[in-house]
N, C-alpha and C positions, 0 to 999 in steps of 0.2 A: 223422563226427567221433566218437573214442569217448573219453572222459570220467568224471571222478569226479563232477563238477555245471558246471552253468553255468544260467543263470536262463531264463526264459521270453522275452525279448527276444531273448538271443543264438541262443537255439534258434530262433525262429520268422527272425531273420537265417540263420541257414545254411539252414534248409528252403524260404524264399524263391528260394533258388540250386541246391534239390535237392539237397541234401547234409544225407542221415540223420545223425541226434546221438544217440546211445546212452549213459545218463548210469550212473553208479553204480557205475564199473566202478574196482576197484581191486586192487593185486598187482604184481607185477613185470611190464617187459613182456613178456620172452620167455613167460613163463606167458600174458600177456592174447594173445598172438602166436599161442602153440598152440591157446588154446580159439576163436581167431579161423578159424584152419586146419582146424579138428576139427569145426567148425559146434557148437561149445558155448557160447559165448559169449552171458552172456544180462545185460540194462541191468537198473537197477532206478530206486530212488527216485535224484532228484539228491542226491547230498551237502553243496551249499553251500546255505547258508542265505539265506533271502531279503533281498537288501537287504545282502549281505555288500561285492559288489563295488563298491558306487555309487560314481559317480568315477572309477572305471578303465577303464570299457564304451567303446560306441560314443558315448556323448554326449563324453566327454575327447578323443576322437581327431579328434568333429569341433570342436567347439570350438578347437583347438589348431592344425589347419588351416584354420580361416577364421581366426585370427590371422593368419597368414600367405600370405594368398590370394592376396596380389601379387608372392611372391616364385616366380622358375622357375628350378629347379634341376634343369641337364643329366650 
């Protein structure tokens, strides 16, 4: 996953599934595309600030699905 930020939850969710989170990264993509290709490409600090996202994470997605837990949509 490569990324301008994301918090310490989301991160340690995708690394739970093995999937690297490289935060810091910002530019156009085809520029992040070529230092990706070129093995330059380097993370840094995250960019979003802590406690930016609350409300929009995993706890909103699950919350909003056990709203609807009984409902099965084919």
């Amino acid at each position: 996953m490569i990324t301008g930020g994301m918090g310490p939850r989301a991160i340690q969710f995708f690394n739970q599934y093995g999937i690297e989170v490289i935060l810091g990264i910002t530019g156009k993509i085809k520029n992040v595309i070529k230092k990706i290709l070129d093995g330059t490409l380097e993370g840094g600090k995250s960019l979003c600030s802590p406690g930016g996202g609350k409300g929009y994470g995993v706890e909103k997605i699950h919350s909003e699905a056990d709203e609807h837990h009984d409902h099965h949509y084919f």
